[in-house]
C-alpha positions as CSV (number, residue, x, y, z in Angstrom):
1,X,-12.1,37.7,5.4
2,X,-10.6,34.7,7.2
3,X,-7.1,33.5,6.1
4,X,-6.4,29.9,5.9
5,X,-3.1,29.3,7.6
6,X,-0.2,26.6,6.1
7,X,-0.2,23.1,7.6
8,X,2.1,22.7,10.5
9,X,5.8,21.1,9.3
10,X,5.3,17.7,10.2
11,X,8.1,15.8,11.8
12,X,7.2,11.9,11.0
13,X,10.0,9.8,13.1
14,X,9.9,6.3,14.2
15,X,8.5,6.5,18.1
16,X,10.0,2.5,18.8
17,X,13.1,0.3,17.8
18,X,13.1,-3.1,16.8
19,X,14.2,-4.1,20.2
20,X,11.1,-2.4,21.5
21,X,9.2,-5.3,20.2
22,X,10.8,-7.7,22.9
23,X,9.7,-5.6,25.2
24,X,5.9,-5.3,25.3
25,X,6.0,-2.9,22.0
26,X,3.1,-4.8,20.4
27,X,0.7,-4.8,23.5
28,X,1.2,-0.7,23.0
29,X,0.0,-0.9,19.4
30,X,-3.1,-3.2,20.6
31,X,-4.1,-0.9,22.8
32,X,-3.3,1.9,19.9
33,X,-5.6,-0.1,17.5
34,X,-8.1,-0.5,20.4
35,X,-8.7,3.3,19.9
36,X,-9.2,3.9,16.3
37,X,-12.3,5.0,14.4
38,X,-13.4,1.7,12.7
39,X,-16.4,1.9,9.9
40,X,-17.5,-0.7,6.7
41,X,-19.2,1.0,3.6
42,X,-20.7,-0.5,0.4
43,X,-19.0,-0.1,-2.7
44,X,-20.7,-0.3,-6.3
45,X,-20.6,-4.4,-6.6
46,X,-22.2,-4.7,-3.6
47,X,-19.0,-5.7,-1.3
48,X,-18.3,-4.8,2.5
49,X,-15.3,-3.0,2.8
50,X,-13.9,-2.1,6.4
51,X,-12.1,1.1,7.5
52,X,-9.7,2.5,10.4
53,X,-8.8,6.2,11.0
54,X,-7.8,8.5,13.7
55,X,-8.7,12.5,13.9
56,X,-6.3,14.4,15.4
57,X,-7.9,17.2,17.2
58,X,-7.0,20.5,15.3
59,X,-4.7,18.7,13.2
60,X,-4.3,20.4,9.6
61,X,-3.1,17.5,7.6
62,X,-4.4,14.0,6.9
63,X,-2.6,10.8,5.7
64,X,-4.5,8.4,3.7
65,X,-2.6,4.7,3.8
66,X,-3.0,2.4,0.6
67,X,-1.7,-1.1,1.7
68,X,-0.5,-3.3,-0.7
69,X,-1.2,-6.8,-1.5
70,X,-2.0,-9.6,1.1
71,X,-1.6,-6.3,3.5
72,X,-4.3,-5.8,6.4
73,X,-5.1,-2.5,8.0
74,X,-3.8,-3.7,11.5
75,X,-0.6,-4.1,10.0
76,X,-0.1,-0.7,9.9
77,X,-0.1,0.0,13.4
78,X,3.3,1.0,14.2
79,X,3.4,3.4,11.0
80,X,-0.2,5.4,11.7
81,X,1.3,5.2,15.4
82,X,4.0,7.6,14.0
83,X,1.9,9.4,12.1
84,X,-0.5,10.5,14.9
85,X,2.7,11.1,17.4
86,X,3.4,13.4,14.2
87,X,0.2,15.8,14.9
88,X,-1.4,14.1,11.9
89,X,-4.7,12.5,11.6
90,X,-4.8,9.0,9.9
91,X,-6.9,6.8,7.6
92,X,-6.6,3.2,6.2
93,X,-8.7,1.1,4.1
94,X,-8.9,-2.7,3.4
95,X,-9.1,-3.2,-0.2
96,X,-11.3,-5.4,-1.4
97,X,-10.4,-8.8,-1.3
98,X,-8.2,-8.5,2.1
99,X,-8.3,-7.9,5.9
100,X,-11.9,-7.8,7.1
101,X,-13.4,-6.7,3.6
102,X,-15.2,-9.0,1.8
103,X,-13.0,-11.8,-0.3
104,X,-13.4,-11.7,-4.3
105,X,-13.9,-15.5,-4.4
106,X,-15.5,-18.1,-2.7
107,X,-12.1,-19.4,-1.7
108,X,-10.8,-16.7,1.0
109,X,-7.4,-17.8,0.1
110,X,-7.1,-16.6,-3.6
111,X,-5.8,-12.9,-4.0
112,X,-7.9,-12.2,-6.8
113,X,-9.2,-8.9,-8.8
114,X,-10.7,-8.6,-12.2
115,X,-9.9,-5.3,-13.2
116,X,-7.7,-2.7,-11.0
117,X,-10.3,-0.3,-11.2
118,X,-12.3,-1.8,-9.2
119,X,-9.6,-1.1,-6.4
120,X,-9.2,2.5,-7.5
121,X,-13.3,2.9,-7.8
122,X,-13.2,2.2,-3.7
123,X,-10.4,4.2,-2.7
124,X,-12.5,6.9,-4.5
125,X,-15.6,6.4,-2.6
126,X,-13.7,6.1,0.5
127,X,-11.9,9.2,0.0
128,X,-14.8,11.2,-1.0
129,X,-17.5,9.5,1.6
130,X,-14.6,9.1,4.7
131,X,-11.8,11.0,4.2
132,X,-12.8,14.4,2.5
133,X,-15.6,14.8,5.4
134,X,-13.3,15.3,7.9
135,X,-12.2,18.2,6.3
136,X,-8.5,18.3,6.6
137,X,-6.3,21.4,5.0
138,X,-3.9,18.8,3.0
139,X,-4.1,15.0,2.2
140,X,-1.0,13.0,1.5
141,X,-1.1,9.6,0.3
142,X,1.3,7.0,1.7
143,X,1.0,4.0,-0.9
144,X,3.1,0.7,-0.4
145,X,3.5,-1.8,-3.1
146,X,0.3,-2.9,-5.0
147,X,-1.2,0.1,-3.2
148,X,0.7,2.6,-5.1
149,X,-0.4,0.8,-8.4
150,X,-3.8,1.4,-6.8
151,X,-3.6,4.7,-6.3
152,X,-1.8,6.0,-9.4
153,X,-4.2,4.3,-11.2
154,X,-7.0,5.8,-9.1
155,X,-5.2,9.4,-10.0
156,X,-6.0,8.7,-14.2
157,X,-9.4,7.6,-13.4
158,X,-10.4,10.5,-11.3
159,X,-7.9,13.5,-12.8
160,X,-10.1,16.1,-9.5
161,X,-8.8,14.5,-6.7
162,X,-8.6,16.5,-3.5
163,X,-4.4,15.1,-2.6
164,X,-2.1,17.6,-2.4
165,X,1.2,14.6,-2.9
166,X,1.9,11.3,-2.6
167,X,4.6,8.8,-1.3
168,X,5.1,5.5,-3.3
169,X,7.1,3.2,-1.0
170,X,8.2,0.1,-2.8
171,X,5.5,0.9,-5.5
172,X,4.5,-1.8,-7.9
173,X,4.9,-0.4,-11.5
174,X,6.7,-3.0,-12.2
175,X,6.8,-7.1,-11.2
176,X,10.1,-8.3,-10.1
177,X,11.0,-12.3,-12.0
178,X,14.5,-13.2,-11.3
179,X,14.3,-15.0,-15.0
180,X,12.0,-14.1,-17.8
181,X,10.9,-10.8,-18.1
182,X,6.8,-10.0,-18.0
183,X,6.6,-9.5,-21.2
184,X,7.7,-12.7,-22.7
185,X,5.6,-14.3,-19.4
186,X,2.3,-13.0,-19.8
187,X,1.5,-14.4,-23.3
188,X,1.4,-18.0,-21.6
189,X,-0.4,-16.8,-18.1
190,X,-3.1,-15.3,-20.9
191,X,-3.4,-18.6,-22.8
192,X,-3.5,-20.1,-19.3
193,X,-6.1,-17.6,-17.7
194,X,-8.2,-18.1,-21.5
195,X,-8.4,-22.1,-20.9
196,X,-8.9,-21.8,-17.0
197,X,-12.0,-19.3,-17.5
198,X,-13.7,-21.9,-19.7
199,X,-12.8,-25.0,-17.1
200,X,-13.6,-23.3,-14.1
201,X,-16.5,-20.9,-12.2
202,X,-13.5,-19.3,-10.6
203,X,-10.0,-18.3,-11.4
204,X,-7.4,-21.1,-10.2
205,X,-4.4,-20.1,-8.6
206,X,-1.1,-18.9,-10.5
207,X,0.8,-22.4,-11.3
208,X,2.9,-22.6,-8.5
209,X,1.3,-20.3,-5.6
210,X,-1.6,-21.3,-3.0
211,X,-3.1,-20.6,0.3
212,X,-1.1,-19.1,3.1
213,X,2.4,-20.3,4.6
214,X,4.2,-18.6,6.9
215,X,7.8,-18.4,5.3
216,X,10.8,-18.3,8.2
217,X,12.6,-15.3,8.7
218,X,15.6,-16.7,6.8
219,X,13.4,-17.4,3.9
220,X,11.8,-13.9,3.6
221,X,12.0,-11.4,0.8
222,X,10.0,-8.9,3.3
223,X,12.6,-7.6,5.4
224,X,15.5,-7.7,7.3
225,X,13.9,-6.9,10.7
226,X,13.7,-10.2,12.2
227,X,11.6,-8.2,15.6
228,X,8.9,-6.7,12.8
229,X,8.5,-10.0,11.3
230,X,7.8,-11.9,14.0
231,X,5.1,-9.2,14.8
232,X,3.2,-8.8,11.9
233,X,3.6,-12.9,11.1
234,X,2.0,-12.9,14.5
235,X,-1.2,-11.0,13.3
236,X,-2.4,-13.6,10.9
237,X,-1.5,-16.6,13.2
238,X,-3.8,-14.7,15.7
239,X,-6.4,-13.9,12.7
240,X,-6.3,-16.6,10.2
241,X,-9.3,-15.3,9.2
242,X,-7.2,-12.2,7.7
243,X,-4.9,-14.6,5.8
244,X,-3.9,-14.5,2.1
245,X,-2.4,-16.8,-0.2
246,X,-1.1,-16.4,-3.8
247,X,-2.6,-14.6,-6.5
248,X,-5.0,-16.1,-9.4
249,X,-4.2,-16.0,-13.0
250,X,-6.8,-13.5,-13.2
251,X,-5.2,-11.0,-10.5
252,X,-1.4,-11.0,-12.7
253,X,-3.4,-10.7,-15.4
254,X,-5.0,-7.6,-14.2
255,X,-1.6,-6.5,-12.6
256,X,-0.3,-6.4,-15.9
257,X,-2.5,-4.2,-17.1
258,X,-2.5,-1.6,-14.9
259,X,1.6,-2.1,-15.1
260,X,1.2,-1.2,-18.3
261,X,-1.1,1.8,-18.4
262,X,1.0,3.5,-16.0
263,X,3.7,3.0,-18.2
264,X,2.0,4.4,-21.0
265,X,0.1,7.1,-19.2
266,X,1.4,8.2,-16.1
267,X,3.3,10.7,-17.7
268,X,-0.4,12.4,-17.4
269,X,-0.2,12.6,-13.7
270,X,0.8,15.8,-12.4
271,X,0.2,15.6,-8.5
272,X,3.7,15.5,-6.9
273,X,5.4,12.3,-5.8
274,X,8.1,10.9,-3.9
275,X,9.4,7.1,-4.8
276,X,10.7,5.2,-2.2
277,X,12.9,2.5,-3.8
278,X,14.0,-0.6,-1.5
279,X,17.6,-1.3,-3.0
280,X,17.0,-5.5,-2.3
281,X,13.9,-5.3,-3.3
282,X,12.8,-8.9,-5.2
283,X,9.3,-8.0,-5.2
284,X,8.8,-5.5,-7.8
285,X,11.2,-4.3,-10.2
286,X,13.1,-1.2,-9.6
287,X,13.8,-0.6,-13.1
288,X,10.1,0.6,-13.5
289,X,10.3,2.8,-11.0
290,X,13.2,4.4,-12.5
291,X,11.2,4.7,-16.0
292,X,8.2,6.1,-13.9
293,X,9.7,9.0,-12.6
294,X,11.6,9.7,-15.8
295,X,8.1,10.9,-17.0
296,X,8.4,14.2,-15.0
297,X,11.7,14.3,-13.5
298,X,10.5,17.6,-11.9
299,X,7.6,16.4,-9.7
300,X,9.1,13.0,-9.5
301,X,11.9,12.1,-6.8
302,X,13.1,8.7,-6.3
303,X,15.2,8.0,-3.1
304,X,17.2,4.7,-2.8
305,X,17.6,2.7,0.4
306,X,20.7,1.1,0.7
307,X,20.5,-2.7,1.4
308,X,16.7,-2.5,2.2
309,X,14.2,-5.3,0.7
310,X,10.4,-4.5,-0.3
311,X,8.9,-3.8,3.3
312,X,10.4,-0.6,3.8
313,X,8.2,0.9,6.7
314,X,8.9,-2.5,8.1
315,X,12.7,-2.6,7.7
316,X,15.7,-2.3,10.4
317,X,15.6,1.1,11.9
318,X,18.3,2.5,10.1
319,X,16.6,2.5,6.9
320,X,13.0,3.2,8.6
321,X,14.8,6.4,9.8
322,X,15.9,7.2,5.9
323,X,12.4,6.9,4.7
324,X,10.8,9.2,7.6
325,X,13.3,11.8,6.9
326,X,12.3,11.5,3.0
327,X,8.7,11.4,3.7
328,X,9.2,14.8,6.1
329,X,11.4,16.9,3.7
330,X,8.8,16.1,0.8
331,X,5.6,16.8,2.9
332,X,7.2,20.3,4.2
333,X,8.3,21.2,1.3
334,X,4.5,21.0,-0.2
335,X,3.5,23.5,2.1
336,X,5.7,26.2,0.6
């Protein structure tokens, strides 16, 4: 009888500075990109939705990348860089709605979605048509932002999944608003989403967002790295056909929901998970996060990053260092 050995420990560390990105850095991760595995399936409305990955020869463990909002696949360079210079093989999808995948609405522009399961219905037939064939020991998940909403969401809907953890960087259980709490919001975007439904074919923007600007460095909630910035602001000057703008009335609505349902629910999920919270962060709301891994405290672990805003894979390299050590003492210690 054949024994199936333990995954490798992985060591996951950045393999570039930020100053590396003044010096050619970004012509290296072209030519990275170059190489991957790139595919499109169907999902069950029809839509095109594209895919990257990278097998690693003998490699025993997979990571599976859920990007969050706005977010295309190409952006992730750098991070499935480190991942493959880790011995690990690598996989990204473009949700639907973003990067190459087809857009929701006839306007590109509009980040829209009418129900989050729709998003967690194609990371499920990407993971079991895609992923699972590859036939990897372990999967971990690495889930940023509106990607870890995704996800989480995707683990209710489909309680046999084939992950063996998860990291949540930045995750979005919860929307940040510097003034009036969701709550108290959402009654008006509803009335507001009500009216707009019966006006328009298609959901209008939320009052006060529309399509794509590029904010200065000195204006961005993002990150502090100005070098990382630059770069990935430099992607969708190069592809403004991969450019996003704000999200419809529909899309918070949605958001919301699935804010809520985690809330509710999550305590149901049992698959182990490591939180990584961006201290700055004025994105999402940390205090969620906090109430999210109070559900199980004991497969739950939330690790803070000092001074760090939303992007954190994106950050300076001090806390991009913090956040690979995390990610490799949490992976390891799944193998035991």
């Amino acid at each position: 009888m054949s024994v199936i050995q333990a995954p490798a420990t992985i060591h996951l560390r950045p393999r570039c500075t930020a100053d590396d990105f003044k010096a050619g850095w970004p012509v290296h991760l072209h030519d990275f990109w170059q190489q991957l595995h790139h595919g499109t399936l169907q999902n069950a409305r029809g839509q095109t939705l594209h895919y990257y990955y990278h097998r690693v020869p003998e490699a025993t463990t997979a990571i599976v990348i859920s990007s969050g909002r706005i977010e295309m696949a190409v952006k992730y360079s750098e991070v499935m860089y480190d991942i493959v210079g880790a011995g690990c093989s690598v996989f990204i999808l473009d949700h639907c709605g973003q990067g190459h995948s087809d857009r929701e609405l006839d306007d590109p522009q509009k980040g829209h979605i009418q129900h989050f399961d729709h998003y967690s219905a194609d990371w499920h037939q990407f993971i079991e048509r895609i992923v699972q064939p590859q036939q990897h020991q372990r999967l971990i998940a690495l889930c940023h932002s509106m990607g870890s909403a995704i996800f989480c969401n995707y683990l209710l809907n489909y309680p046999k999944q084939p992950f063996a953890g998860a990291i949540l960087s930045s995750p979005m259980l919860g929307i940040y608003t510097a003034g009036i709490p969701m709550p108290l919001l959402i009654p008006g975007v509803a009335a507001l989403n009500w009216l707009d439904q019966r006006l328009h074919q298609q959901s209008s923007y939320l009052p006060g967002q529309g399509p794509y600007q590029a904010d200065a460095f000195h204006h961005n909630r993002l990150t502090r790295c100005q070098q990382r910035y630059q770069w990935f602001q430099s992607l969708y000057q190069a592809q403004p056909e991969l450019q996003l703008g704000g999200v419809t009335l529909s899309w918070l609505i949605a958001a919301w929901q699935v804010i809520q349902r985690l809330q509710q629910e999550g305590a149901a999920i049992t698959l182990p998970l490591l939180v990584l919270q961006a201290k700055a962060d004025k994105i999402v709301c940390n205090r969620y996060q906090r109430r999210f891994v109070k559900q199980r405290p004991a497969s739950r672990h939330l690790i803070r990053i000092d001074g760090a805003r939303h992007e954190l894979l994106m950050e300076q390299d001090d806390s991009r260092a913090q956040c690979y050590q995390a990610m490799n003492d949490f992976i390891n210690a799944l193998a035991r």
